[in-house]
Residue frames as a rotation matrix with the C-alpha (Angstrom) as fourth column:
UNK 1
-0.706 -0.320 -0.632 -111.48
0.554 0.305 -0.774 -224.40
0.440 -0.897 -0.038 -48.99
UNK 2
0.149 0.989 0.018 -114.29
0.200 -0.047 0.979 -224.01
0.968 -0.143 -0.204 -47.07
UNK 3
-0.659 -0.322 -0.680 -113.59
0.595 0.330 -0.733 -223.05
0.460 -0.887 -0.026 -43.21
UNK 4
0.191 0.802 0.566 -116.18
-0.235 -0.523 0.819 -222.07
0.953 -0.290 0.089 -40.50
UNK 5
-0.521 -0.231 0.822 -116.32
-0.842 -0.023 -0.539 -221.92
0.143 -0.973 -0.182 -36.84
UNK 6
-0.658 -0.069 -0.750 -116.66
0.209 0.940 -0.270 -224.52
0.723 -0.334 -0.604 -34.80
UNK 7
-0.327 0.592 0.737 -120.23
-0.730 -0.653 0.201 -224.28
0.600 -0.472 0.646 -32.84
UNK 8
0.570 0.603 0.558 -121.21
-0.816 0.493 0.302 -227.62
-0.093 -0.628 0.773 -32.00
UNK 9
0.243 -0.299 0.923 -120.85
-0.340 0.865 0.370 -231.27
-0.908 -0.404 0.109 -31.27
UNK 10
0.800 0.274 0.534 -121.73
0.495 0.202 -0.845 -231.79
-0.339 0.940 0.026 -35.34
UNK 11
0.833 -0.551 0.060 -119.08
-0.303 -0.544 -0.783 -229.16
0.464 0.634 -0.619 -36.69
UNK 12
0.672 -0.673 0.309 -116.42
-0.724 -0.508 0.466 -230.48
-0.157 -0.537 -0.829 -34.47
UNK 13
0.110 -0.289 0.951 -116.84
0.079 0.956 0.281 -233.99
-0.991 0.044 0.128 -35.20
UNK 14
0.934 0.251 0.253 -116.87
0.304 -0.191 -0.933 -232.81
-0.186 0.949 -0.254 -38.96
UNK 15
0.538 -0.838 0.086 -113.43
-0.796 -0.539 -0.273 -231.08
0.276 0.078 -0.958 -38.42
UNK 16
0.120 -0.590 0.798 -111.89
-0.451 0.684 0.573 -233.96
-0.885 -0.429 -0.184 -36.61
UNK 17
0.488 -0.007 0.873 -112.43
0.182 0.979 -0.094 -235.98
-0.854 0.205 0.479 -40.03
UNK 18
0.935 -0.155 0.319 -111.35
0.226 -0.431 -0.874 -233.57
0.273 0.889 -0.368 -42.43
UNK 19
0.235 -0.947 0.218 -108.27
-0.960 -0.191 0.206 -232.63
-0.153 -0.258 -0.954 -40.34
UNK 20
0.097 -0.548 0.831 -107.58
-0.104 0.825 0.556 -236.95
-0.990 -0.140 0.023 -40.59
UNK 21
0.734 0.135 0.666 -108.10
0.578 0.391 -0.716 -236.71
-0.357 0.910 0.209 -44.35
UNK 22
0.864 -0.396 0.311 -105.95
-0.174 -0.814 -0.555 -233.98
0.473 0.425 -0.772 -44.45
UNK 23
0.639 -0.634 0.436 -103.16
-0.482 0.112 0.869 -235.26
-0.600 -0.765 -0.233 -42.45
UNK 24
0.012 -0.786 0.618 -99.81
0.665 0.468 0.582 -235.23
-0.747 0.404 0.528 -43.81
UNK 25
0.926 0.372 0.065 -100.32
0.322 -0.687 -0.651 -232.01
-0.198 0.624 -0.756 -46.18
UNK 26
-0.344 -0.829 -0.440 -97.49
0.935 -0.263 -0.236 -230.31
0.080 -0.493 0.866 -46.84
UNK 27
0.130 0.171 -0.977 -97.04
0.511 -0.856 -0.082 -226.95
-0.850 -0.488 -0.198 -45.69
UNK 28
-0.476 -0.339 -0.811 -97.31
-0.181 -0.865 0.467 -223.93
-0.861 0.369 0.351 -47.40
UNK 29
-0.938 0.347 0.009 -100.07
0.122 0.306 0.944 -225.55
0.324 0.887 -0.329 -50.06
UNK 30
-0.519 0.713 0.471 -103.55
-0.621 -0.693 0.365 -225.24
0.587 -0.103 0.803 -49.93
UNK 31
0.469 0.138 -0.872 -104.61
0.129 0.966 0.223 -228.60
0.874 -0.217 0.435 -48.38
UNK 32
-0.270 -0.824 -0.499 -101.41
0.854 0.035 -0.519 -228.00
0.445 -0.566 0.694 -45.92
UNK 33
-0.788 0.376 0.488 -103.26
-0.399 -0.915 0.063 -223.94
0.470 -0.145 0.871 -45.06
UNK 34
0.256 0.912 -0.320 -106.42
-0.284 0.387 0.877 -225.90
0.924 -0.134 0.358 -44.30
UNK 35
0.046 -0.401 -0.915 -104.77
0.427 0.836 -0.345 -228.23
0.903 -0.375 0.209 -42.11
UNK 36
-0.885 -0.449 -0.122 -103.04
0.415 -0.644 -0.642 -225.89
0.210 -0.619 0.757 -39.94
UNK 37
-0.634 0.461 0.620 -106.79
-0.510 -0.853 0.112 -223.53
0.581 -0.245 0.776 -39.58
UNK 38
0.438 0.837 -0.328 -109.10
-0.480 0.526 0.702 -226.75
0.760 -0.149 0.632 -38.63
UNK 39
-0.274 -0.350 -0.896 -106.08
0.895 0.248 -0.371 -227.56
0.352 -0.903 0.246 -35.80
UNK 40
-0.927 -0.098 0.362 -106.09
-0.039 -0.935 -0.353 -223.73
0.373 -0.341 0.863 -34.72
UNK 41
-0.184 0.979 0.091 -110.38
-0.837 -0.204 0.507 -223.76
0.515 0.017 0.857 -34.64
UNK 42
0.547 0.078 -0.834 -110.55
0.182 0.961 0.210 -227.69
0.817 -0.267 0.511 -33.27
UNK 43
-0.658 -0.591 -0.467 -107.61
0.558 0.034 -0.829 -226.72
0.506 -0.806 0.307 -30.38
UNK 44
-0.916 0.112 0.386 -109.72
-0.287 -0.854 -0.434 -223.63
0.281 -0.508 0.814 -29.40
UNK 45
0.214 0.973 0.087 -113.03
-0.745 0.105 0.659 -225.43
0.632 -0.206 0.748 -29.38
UNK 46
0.298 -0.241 -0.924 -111.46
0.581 0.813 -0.025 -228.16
0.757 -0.529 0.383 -27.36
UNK 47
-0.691 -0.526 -0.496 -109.94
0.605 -0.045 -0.795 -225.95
0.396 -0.849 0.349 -24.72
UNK 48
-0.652 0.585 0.483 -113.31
-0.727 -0.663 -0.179 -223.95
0.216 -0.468 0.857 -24.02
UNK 49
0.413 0.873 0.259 -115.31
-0.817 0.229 0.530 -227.51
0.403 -0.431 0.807 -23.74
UNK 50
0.811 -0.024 -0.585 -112.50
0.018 1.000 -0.016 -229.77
0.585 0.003 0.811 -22.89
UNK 51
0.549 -0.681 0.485 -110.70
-0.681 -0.700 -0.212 -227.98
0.484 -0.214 -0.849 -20.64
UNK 52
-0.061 -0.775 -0.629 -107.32
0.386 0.563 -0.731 -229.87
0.920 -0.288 0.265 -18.88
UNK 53
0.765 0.147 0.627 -107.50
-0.088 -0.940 0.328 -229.31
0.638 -0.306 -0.706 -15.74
UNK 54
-0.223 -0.972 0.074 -104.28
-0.882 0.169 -0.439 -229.08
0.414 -0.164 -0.895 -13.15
UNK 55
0.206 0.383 -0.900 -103.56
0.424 0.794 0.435 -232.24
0.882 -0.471 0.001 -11.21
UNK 56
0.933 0.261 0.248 -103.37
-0.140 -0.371 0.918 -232.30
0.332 -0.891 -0.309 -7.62
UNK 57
0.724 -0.454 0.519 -100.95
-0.684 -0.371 0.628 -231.51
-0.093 -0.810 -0.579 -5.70
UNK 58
-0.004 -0.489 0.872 -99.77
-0.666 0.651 0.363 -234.60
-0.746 -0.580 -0.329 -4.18
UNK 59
0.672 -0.213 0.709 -100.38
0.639 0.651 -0.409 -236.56
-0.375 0.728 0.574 -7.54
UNK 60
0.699 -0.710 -0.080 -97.64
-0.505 -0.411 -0.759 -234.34
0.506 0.571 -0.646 -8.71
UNK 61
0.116 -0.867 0.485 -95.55
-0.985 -0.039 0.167 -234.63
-0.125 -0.497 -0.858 -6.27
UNK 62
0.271 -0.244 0.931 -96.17
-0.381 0.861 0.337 -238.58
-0.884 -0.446 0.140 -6.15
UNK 63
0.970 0.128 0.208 -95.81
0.162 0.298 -0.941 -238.42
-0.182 0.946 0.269 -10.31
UNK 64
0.093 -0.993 0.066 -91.86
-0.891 -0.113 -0.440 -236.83
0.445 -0.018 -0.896 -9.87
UNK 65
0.118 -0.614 0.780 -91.12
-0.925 0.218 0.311 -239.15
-0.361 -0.759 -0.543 -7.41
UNK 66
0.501 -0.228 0.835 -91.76
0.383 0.924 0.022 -242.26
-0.776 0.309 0.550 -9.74
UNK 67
0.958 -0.225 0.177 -90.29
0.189 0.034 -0.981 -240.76
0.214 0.974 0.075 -12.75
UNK 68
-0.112 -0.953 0.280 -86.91
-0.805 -0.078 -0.588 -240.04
0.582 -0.291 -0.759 -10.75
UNK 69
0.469 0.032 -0.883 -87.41
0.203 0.969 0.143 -243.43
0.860 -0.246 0.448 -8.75
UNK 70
-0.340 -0.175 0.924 -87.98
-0.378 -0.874 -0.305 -241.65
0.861 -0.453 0.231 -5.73
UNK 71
-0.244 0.428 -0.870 -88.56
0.494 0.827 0.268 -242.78
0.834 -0.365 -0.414 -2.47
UNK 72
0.748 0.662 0.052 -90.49
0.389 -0.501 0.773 -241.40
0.538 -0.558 -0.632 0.86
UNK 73
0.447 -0.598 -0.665 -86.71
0.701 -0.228 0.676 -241.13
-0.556 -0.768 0.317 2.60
UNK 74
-0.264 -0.172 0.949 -85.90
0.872 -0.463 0.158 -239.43
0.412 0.870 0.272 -0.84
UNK 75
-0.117 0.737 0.666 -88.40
0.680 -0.429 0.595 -236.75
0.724 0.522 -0.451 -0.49
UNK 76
0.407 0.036 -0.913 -87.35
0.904 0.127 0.408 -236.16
0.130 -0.991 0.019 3.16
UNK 77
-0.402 -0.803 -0.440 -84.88
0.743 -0.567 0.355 -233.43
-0.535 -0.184 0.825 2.43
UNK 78
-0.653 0.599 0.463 -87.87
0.074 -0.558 0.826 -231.49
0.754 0.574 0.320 0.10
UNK 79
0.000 0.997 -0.077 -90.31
0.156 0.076 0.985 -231.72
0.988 -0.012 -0.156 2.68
UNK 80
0.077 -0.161 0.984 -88.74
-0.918 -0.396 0.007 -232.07
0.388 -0.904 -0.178 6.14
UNK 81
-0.149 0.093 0.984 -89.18
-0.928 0.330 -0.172 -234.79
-0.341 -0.939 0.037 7.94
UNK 82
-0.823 0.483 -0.300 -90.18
0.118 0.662 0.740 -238.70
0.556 0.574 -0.601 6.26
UNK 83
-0.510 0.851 0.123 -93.27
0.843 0.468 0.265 -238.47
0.168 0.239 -0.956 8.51
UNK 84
0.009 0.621 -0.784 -94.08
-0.271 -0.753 -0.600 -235.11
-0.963 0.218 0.161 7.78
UNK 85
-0.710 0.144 -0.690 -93.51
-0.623 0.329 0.709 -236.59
0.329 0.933 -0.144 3.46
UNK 86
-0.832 0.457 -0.316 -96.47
0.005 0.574 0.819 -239.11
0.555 0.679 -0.480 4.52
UNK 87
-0.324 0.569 -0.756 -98.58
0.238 -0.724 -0.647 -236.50
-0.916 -0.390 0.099 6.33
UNK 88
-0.227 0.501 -0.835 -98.53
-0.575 -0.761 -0.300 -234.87
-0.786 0.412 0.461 3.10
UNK 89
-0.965 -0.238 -0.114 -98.52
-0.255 0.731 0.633 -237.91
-0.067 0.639 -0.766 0.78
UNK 90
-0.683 0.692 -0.231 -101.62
0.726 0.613 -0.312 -239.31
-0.074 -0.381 -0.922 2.68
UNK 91
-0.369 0.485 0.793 -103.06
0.138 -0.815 0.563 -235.50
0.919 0.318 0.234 2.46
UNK 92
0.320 0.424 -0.848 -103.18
0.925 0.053 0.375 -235.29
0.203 -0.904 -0.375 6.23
UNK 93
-0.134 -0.933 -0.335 -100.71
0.693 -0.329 0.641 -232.33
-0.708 -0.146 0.691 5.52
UNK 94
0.885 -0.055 0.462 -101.14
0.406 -0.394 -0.825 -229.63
0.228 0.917 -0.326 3.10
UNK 95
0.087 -0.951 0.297 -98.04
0.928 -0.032 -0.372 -228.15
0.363 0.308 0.880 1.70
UNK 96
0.479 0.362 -0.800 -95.87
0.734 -0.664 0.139 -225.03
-0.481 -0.654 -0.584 2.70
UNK 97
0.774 -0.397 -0.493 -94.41
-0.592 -0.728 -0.344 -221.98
-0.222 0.558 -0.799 1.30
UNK 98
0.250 -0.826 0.505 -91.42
-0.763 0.153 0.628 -223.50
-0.596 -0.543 -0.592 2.31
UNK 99
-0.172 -0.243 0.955 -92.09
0.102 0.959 0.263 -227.09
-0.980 0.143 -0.140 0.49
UNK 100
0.739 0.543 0.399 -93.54
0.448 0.047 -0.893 -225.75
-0.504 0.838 -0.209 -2.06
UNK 101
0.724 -0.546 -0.421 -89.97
-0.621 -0.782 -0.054 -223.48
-0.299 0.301 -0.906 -2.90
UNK 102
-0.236 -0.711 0.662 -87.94
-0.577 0.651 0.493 -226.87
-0.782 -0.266 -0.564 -2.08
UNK 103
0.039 0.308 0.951 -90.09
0.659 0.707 -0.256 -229.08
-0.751 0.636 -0.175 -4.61
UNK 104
0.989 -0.001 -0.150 -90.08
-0.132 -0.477 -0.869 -226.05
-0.071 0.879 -0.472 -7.27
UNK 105
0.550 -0.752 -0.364 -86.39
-0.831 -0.446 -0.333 -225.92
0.088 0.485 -0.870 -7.21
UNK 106
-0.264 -0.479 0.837 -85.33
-0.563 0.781 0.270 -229.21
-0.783 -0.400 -0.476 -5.89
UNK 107
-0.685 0.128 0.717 -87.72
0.480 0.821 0.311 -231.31
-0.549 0.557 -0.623 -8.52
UNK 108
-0.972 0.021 -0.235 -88.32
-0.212 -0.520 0.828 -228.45
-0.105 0.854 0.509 -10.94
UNK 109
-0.424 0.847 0.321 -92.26
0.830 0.221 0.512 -229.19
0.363 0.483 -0.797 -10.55
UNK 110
-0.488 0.123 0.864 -94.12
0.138 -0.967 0.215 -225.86
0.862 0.224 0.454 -11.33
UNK 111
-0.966 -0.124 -0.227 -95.05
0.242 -0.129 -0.962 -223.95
0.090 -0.984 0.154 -8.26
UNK 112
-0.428 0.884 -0.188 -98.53
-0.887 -0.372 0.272 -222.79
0.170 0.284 0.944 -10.08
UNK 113
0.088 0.222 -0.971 -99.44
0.041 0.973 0.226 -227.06
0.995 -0.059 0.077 -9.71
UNK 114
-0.572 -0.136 -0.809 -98.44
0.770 0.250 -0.587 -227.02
0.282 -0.959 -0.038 -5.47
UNK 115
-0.959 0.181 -0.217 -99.90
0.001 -0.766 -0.643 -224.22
-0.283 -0.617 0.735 -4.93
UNK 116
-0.440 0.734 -0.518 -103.31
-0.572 0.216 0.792 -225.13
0.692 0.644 0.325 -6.67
């Protein structure tokens, strides 16, 4: 077992194929040890050039409201008003302490994401 950092475009795509040949190891073997370093090295080179970043705001907020099959009169009692909910929907509106405390505890979406 051979393992080396991950510098470029060439060593990463090199890991990607050896981690698919290697998929399905079991643990706790040598094959299965590999595995597990070339995810560890491959995650870390991915999050320093592929970095996730948050979404916005209001696509959160509009990403709860379909997964609870939410509607704008829904959203009324998190936000205030329905046409203060498509003030901020529309982004005519940015968000307050206030909504942002109601939508963290009300629909559990992280306050580090509204407040972004």
């Amino acid at each position: 077992m051979e393992i080396k950092p991950i510098k470029t475009d060439k060593d990463y795509n090199e890991a990607i194929k050896k981690i698919e040949m290697l998929w399905g190891a079991k643990k706790n073997t040598l094959k299965g040890d590999e595995l597990d370093l070339l995810c560890t090295l491959v995650e870390a080179y991915e999050m320093k050039h592929f970095p996730v970043l948050p979404p916005d705001p209001v696509d959160a907020i509009k990403f709860r409201m379909e997964q609870m099959n939410m509607t704008k009169t829904d959203m009324a009692k998190y936000l205030g008003s329905q046409s203060r909910v498509s003030e901020v929907l529309n982004g005519k509106r940015h968000l307050t302490l206030k909504m942002v405390k109601s939508l963290y505890k009300g629909l559990k979406i992280p306050a580090e994401i509204l407040l972004a």
